[in-house]
VMD Tcl script that draws the C-alpha trace (Angstrom):
set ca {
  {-10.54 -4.35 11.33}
  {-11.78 -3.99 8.22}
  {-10.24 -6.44 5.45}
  {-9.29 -5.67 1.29}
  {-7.37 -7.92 -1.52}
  {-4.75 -6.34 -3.96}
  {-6.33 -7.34 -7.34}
  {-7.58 -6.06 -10.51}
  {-11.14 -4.24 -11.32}
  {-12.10 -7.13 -13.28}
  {-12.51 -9.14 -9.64}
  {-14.49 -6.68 -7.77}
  {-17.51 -8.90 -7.68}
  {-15.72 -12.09 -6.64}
  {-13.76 -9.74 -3.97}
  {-17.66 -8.71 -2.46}
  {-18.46 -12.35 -3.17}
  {-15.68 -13.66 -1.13}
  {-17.06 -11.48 1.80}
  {-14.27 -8.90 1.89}
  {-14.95 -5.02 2.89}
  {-13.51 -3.52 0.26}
  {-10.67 -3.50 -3.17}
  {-7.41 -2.55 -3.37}
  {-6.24 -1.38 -7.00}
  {-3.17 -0.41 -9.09}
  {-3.08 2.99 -9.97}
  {-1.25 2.46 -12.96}
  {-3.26 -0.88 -13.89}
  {-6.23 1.03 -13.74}
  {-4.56 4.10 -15.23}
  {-3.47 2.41 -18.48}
  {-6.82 1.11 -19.21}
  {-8.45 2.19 -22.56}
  {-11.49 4.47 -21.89}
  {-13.97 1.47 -22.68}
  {-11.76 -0.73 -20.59}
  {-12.36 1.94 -17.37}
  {-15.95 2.47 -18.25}
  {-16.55 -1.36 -17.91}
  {-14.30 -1.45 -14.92}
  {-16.19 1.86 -13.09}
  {-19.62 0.25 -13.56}
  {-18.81 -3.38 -12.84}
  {-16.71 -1.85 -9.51}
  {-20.82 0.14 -9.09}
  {-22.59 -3.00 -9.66}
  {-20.41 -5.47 -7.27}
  {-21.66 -3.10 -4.31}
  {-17.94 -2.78 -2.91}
  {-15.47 0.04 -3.29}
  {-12.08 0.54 -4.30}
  {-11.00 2.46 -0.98}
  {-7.43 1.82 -1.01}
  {-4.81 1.76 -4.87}
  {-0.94 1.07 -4.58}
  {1.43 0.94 -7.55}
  {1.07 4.90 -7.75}
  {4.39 5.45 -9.70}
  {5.09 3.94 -13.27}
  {8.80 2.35 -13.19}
  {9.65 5.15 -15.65}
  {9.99 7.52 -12.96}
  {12.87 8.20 -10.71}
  {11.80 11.48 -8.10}
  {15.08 10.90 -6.11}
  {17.98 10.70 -8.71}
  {17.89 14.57 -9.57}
  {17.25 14.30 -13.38}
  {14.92 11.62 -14.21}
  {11.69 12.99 -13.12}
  {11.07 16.21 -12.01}
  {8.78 17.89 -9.44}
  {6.61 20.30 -12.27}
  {6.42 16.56 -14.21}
  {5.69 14.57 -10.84}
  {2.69 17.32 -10.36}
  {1.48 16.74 -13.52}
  {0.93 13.47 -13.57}
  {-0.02 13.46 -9.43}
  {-3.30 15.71 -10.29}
  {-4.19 13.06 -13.33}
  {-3.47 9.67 -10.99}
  {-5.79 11.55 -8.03}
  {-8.20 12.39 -9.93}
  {-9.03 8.86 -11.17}
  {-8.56 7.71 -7.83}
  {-11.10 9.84 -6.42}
  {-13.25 9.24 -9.88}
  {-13.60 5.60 -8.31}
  {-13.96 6.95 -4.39}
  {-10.29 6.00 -3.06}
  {-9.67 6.97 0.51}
  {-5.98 5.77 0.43}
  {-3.09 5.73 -1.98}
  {0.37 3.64 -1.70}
  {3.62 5.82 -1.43}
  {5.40 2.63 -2.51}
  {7.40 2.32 -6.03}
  {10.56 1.25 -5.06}
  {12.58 1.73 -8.00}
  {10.98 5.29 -8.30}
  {12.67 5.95 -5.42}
  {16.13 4.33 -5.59}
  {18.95 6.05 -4.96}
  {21.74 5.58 -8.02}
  {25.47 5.10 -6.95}
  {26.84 8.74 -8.45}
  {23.98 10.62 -6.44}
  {24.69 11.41 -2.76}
  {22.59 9.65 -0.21}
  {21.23 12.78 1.60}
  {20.37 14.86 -1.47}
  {18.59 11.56 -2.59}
  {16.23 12.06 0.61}
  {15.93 15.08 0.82}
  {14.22 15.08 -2.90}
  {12.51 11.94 -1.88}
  {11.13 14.52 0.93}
  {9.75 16.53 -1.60}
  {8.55 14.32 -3.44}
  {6.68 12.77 -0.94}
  {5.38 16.35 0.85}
  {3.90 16.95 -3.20}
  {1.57 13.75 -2.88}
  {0.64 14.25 0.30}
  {-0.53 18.09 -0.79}
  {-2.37 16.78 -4.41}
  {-3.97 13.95 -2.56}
  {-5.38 16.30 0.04}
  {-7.27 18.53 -2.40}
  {-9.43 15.20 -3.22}
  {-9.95 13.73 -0.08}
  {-7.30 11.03 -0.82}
  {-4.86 10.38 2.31}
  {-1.04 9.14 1.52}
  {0.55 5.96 3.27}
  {4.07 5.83 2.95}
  {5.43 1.88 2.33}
  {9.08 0.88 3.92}
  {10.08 -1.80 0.90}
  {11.92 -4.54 0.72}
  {16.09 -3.85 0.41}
  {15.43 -5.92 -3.10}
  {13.17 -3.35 -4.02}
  {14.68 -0.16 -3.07}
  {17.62 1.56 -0.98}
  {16.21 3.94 0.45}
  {13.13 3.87 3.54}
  {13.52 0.00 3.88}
  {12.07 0.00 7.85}
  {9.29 0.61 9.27}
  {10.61 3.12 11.65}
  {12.80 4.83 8.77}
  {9.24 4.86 6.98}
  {8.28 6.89 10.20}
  {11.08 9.02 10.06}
  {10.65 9.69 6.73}
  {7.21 11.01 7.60}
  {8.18 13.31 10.33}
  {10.36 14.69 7.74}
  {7.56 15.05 5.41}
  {5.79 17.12 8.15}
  {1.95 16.65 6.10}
  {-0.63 15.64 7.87}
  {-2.40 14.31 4.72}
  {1.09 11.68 4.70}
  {0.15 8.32 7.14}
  {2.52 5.28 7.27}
  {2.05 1.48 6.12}
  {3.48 -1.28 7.42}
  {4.06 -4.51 5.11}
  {4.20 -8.13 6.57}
  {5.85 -9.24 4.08}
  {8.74 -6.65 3.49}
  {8.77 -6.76 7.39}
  {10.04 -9.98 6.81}
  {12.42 -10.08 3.99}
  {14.31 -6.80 5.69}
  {14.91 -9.33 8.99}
  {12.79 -5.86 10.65}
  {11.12 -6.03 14.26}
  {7.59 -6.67 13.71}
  {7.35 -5.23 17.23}
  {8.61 -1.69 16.61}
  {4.68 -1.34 14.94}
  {3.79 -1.60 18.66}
  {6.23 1.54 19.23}
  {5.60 3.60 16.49}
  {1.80 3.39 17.06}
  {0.56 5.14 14.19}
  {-0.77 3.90 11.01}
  {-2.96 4.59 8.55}
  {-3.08 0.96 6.31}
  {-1.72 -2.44 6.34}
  {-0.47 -5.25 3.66}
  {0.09 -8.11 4.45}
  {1.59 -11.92 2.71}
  {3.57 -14.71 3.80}
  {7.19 -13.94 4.23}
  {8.15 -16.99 2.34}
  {6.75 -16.80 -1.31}
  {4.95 -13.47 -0.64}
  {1.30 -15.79 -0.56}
  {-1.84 -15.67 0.66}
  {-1.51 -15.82 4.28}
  {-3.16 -19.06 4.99}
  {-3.00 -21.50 8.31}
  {0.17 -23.74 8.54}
  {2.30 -21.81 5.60}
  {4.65 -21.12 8.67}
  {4.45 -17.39 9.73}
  {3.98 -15.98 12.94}
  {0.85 -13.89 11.85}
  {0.14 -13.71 15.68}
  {3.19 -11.96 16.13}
  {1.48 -8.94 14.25}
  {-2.09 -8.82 14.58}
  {-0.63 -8.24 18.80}
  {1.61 -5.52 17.74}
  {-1.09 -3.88 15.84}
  {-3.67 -4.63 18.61}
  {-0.89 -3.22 21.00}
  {-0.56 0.17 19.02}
  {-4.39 0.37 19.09}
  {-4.47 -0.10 15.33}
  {-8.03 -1.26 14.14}
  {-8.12 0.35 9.95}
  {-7.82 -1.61 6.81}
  {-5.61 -4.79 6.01}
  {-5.32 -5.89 2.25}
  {-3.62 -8.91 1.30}
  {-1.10 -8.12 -1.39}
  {0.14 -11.21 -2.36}
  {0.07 -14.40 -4.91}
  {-1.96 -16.91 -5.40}
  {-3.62 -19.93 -8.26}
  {-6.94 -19.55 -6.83}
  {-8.23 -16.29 -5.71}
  {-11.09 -18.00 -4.93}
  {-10.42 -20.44 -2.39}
  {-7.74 -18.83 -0.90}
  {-9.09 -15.48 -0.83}
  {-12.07 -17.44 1.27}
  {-9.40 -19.06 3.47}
  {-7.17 -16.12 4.14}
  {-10.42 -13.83 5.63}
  {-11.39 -16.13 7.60}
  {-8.05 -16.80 8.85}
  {-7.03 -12.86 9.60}
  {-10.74 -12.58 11.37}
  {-9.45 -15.33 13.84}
  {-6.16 -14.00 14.05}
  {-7.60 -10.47 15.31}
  {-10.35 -12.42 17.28}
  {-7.61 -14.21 19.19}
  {-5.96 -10.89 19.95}
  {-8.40 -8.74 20.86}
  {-9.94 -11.42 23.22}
}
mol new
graphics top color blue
foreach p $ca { graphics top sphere $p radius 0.5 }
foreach p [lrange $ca 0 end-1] q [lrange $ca 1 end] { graphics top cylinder $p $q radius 0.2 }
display resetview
């Protein structure tokens, strides 16, 4: 597999340093940067000699493309085409359908019109991204973060509904574990495009003896023949050390599993 860190431009090098393969960035991070900011974020991203393949955070919290009202599909389009253009500015490959709150259903809208405009919403990425070569991974979030596509297999649903081939599926160690899901039904579904992953506890650095079952993944993924891109999306005091820790960590935990 091929291994990434959630983080900002600023630590490209250190990311390349640290041995990793590639960056994951925020889209609206990197978004809201002044145009000096960018420039001095595109060309130190050129110099480090690693790429930002993969950005998450796609949605500002502003947004709400379920609730009816809030945001709607001519505005979602709009600012779709400016987010994948940037992305594909700094040679994404993948973009995060995460954003939980952009996607939570209120109390006075019905459940099912909620998902069916989530649908929409959702079929509309998929369709921008395409025209630049950017695929879409949908994220099942933690029931903290959102009501609505919590699971990994209502993730899947939700992207048989979407019916785009440009729209993949993520799965999320760590959401995986604060929804109580079945780590195992990755082994069923089979099909995925990207990976996060962080202790379930603390959402950390996954890092040997911080008590997860990390095994318990890196089989289901090796049983659903899964062998893309795994970013660590999670905390940490000391990128650094940890970040060194946690690689070579995951490149044991795949070794061990694919011996």
């Amino acid at each position: 597999m091929r291994y990434g860190i959630c983080t900002g431009i600023e630590n490209a090098g250190l990311v390349k340093k640290l041995g990793y393969d590639y960056i994951e960035l925020s889209v609206t991070k990197t978004m809201g940067l002044d145009p000096a900011a960018y420039a001095a974020g595109k060309k130190a991203l050129e110099e480090s000699g690693i790429e930002a393949e993969c950005f998450n955070i796609l949605f500002p919290k502003t947004m709400n493309f379920v609730d009816g009202k809030t945001t709607s599909l001519d505005e979602l389009e709009i600012y779709l085409e400016k987010a994948m253009a940037m992305i594909a500015d700094l040679h994404g490959k993948v973009v995060v359908f995460g954003s939980g709150k952009c996607r939570t259903c209120p109390p006075e809208v019905k459940y099912l019109d909620a998902y069916e405009n989530l649908v929409k919403a959702c079929r509309l990425t998929g369709e921008i991204a395409g025209r630049y070569g950017i695929r879409v991974v949908i994220e099942p979030l933690s029931r903290k973060e959102t009501n609505m596509v919590c699971t990994v297999t209502e993730g899947a649903l939700l992207q048989k509904d979407v019916a785009n081939e440009n729209v993949g599926l993520l799965a999320d160690y760590f959401h995986i574990c604060a929804n109580h899901d079945d780590v195992n039904s990755i082994a069923t579904i089979k099909d995925f495009g990207h990976i996060h992953i962080a202790s379930g506890n603390g959402r950390r650095y996954p890092l040997p003896g911080d008590g997860e079952n990390y095994g318990e993944l890196f089989a289901a993924l090796h049983t659903a023949g899964y062998n893309g891109r795994m970013s660590i999306e999670g905390k940490t005091e000391n990128i650094e050390q940890d970040g060194a820790a946690a690689l070579a960590y995951l490149k044991q935990l795949e070794a061990q599993n694919n011996g």
